[in-house]
FILUMTI-292725 format. One record per residue: residue number from 0; residue in three letters; chain; x, y, z of N, C-alpha, C in turn. Coordinates in nm, 2 decimals. Atoms other than C-alpha are relative to their C-alpha. Example, Ala and Ser with C-alpha at 12.3 -4.5 7.8 and 13.67 -1.06 7.14 Angstrom:
// residues 2
PT   k   r c    nxx    nyy    nzz   caxx   cayy   cazz    cxx    cyy    czz
PT   0 ALA A   0.09  -0.12   0.00   1.23  -0.45   0.78   0.09   0.12   0.00
PT   1 SER A  -0.09  -0.11   0.00   1.37  -0.11   0.71  -0.08   0.11   0.08
This chain:
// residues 118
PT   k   r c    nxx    nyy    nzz   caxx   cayy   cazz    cxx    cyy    czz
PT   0 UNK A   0.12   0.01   0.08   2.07   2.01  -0.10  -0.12   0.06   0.09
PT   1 UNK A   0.09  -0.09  -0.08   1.78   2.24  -0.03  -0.11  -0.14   0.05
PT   2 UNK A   0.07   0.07  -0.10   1.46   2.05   0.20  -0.10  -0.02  -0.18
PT   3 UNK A   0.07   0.04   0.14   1.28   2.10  -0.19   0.01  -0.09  -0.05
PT   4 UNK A  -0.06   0.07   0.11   1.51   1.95  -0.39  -0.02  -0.15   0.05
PT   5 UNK A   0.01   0.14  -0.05   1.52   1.67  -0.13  -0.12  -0.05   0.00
PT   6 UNK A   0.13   0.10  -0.02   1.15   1.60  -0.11  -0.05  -0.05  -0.15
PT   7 UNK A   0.02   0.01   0.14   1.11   1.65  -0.52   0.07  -0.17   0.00
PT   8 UNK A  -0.04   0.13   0.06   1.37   1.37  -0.54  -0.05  -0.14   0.03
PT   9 UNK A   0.03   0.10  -0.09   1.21   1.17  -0.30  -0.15  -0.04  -0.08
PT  10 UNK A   0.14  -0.02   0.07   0.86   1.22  -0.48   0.04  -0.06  -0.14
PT  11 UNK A  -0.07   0.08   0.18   1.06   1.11  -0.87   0.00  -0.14   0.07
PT  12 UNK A  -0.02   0.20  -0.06   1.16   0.79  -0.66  -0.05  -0.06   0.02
PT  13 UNK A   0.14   0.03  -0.08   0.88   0.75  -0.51  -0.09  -0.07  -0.11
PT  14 UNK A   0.06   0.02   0.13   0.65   0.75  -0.82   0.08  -0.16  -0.11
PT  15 UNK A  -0.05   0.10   0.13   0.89   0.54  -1.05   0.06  -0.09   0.10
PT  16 UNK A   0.00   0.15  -0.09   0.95   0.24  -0.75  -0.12  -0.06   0.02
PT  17 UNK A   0.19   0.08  -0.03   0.55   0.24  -0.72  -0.03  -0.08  -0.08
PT  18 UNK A   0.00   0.04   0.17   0.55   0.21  -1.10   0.07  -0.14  -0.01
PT  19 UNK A  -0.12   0.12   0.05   0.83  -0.05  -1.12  -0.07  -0.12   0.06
PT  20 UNK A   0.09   0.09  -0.08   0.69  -0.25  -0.84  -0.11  -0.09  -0.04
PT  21 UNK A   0.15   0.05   0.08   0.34  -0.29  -0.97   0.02  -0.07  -0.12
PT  22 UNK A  -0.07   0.07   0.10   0.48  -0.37  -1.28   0.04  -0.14   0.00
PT  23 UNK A  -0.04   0.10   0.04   0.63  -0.61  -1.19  -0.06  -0.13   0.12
PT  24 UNK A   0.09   0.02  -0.10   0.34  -0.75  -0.90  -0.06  -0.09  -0.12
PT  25 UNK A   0.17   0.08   0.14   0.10  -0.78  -1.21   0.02  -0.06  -0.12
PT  26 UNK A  -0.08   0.11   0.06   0.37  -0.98  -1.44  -0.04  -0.11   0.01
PT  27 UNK A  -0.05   0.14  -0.09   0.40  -1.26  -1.15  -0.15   0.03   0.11
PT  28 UNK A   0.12   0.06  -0.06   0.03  -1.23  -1.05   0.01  -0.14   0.00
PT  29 UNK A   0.06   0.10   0.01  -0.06  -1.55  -1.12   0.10  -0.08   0.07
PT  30 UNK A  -0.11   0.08  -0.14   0.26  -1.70  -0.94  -0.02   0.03   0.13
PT  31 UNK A  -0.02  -0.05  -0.10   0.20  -1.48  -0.64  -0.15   0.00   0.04
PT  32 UNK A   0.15   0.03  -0.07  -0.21  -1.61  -0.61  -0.06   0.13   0.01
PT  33 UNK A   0.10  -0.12   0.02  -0.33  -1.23  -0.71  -0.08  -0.01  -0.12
PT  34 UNK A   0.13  -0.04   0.13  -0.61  -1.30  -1.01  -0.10  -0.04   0.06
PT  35 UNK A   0.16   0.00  -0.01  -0.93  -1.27  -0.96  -0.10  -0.06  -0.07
PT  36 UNK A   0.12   0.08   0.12  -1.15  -1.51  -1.14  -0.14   0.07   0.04
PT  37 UNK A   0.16  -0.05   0.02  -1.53  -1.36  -1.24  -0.05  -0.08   0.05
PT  38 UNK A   0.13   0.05  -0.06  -1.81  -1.44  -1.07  -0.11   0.06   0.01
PT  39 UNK A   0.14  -0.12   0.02  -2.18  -1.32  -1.07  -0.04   0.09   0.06
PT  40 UNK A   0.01  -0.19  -0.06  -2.11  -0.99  -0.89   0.10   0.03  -0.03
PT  41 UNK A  -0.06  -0.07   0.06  -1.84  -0.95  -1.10   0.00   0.10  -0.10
PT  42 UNK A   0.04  -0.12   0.08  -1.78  -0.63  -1.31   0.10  -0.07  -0.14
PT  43 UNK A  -0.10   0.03   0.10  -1.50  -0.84  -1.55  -0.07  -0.15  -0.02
PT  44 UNK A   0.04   0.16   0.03  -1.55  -1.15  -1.76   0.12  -0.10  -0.01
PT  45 UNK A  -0.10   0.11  -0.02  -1.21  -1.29  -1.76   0.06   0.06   0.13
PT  46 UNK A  -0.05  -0.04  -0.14  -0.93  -1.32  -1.48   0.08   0.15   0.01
PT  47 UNK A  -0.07  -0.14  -0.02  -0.80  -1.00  -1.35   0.09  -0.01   0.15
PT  48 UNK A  -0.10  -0.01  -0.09  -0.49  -0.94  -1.14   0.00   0.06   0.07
PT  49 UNK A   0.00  -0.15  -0.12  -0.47  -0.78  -0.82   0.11   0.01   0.08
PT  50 UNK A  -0.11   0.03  -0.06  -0.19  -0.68  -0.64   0.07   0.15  -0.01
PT  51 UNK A  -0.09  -0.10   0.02  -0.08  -0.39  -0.81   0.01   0.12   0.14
PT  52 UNK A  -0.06  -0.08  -0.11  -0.10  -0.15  -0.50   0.09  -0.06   0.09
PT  53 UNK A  -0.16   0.02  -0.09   0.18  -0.32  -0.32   0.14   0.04  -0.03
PT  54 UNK A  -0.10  -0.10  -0.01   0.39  -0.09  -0.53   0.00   0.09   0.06
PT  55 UNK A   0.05  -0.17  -0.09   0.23   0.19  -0.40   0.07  -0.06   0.20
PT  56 UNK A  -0.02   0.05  -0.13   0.27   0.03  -0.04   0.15   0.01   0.03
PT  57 UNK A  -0.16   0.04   0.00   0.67  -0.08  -0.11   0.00   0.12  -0.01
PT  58 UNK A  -0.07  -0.15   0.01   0.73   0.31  -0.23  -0.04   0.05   0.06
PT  59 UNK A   0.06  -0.12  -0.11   0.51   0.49   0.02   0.08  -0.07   0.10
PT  60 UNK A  -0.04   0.07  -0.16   0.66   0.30   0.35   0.16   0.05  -0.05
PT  61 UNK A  -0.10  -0.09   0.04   1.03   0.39   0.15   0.01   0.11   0.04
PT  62 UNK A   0.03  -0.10  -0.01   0.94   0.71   0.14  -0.03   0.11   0.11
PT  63 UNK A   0.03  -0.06  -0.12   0.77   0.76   0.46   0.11  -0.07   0.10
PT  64 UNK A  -0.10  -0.01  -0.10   1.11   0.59   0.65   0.14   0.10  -0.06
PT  65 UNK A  -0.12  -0.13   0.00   1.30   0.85   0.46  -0.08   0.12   0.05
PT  66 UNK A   0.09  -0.07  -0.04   1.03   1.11   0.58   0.07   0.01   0.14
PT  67 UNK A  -0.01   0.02  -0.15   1.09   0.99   0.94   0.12   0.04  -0.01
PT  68 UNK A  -0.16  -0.03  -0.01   1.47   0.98   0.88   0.04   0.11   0.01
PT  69 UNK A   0.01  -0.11  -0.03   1.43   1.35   0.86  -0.05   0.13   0.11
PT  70 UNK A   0.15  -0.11  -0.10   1.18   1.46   1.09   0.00  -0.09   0.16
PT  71 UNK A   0.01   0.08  -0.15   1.21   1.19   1.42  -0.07  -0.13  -0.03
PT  72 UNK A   0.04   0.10   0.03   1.09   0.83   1.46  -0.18  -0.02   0.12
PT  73 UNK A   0.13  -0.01  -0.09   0.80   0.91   1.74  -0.11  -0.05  -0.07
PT  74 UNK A   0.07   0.01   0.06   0.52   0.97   1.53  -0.01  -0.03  -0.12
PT  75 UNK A  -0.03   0.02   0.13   0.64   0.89   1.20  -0.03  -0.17  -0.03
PT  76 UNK A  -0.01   0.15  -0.03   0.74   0.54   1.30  -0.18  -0.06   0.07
PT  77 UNK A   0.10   0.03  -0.01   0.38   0.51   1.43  -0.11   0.01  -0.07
PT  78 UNK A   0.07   0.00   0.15   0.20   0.59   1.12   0.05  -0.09  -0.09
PT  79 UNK A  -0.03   0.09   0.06   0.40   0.39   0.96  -0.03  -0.14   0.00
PT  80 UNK A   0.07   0.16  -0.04   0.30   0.08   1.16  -0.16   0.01  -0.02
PT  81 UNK A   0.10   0.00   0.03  -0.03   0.18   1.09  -0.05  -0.04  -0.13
PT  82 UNK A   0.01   0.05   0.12   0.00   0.16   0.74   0.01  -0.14  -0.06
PT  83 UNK A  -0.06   0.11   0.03   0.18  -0.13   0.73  -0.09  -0.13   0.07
PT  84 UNK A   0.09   0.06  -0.05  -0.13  -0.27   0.93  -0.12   0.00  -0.13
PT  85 UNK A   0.10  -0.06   0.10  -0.36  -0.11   0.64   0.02  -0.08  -0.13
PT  86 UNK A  -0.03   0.07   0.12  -0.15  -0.27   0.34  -0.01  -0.16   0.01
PT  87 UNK A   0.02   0.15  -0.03  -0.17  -0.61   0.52  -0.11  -0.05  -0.04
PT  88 UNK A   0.17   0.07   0.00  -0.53  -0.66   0.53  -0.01   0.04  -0.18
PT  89 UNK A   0.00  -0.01   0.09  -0.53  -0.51   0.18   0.11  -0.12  -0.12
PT  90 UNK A  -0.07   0.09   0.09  -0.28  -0.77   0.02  -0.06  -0.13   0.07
PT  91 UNK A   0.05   0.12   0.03  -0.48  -1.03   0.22  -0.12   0.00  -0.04
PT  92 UNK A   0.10   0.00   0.04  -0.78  -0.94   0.08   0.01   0.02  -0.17
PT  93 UNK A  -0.02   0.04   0.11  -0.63  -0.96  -0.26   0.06  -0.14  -0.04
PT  94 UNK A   0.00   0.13  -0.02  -0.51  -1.30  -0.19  -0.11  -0.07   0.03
PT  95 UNK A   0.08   0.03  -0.03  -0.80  -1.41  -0.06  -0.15   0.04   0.11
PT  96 UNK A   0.08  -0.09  -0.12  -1.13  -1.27   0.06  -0.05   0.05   0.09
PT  97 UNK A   0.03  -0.02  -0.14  -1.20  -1.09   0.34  -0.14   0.09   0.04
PT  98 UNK A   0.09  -0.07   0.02  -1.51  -0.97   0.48  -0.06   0.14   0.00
PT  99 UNK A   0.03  -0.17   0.04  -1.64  -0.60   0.38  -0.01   0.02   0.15
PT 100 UNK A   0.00  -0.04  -0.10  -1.70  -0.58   0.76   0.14  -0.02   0.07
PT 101 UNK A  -0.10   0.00  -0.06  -1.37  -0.68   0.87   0.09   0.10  -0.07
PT 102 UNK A  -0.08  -0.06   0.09  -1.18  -0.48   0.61  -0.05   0.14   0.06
PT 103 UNK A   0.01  -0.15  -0.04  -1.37  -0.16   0.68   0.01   0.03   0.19
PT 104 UNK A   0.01  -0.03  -0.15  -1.34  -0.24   1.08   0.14   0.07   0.00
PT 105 UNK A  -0.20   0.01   0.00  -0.95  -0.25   1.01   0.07   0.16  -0.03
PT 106 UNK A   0.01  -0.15   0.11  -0.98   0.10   0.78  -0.04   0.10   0.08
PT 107 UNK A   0.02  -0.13  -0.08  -1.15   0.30   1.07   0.08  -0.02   0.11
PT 108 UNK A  -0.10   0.02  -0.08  -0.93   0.14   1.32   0.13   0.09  -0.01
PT 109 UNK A  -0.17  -0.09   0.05  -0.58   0.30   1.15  -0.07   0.08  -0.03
PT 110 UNK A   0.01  -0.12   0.02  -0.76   0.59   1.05  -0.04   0.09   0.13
PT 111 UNK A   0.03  -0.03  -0.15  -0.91   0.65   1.41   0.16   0.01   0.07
PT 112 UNK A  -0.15   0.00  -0.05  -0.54   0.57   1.55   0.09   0.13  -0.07
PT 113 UNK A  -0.10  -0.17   0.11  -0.39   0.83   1.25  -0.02   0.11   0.07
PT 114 UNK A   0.03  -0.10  -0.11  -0.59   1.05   1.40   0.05   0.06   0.17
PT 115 UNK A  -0.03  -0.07  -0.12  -0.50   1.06   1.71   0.17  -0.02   0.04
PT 116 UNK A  -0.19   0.00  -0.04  -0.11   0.97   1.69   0.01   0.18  -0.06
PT 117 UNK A  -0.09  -0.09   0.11  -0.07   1.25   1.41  -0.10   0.12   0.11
């Protein structure tokens, strides 16, 4: 199979595990402590679920250890732990909140690091 075909398939999978994921995140919100109840700097008047990017997270980290599985684990594997640093603070800041300053310290940290691994 050409290097195309292989990253197309990978990109279909990719997409529709994000999809499935989330799906099924924002079902079992409310069991898994992701809704968001309003409050007066809210933009929503009832509860809203959050969570759904932990499909995105579960199919991108997939995706990027089949990436690596192709290409070496050096640098790959080290962006990857970066993300997986990135998705953390992001799922605990949908559990429970965290402060705009620690979140965006966390955000230039792995992007500073991205930078200089990649």
């Amino acid at each position: 199979m050409s290097l195309l075909v292989t990253l197309l398939v990978l990109l279909a999978t990719t997409a529709l595990l994000a999809w499935g994921v989330a799906a099924w995140v924002l079902r079992r919100a409310e069991a898994l402590l992701l809704v968001q109840m309003p409050n007066h700097r809210s933009s929503h008047d009832h509860p809203t679920p959050n969570g759904g990017g932990l499909g995105i997270v579960v199919a991108g980290s997939l995706a990027g250890i089949a990436l690596v599985l192709l290409s070496g684990w050096m640098v790959g594997g080290l962006l990857l732990g970066l993300a997986a640093v990135l998705a953390a603070v992001g799922l605990r800041d949908d559990m429970a909140h965290l402060p705009a300053r620690v979140r965006f310290g966390v955000q230039v940290v792995v992007c500073a690091g991205g930078l200089i691994v990649a």
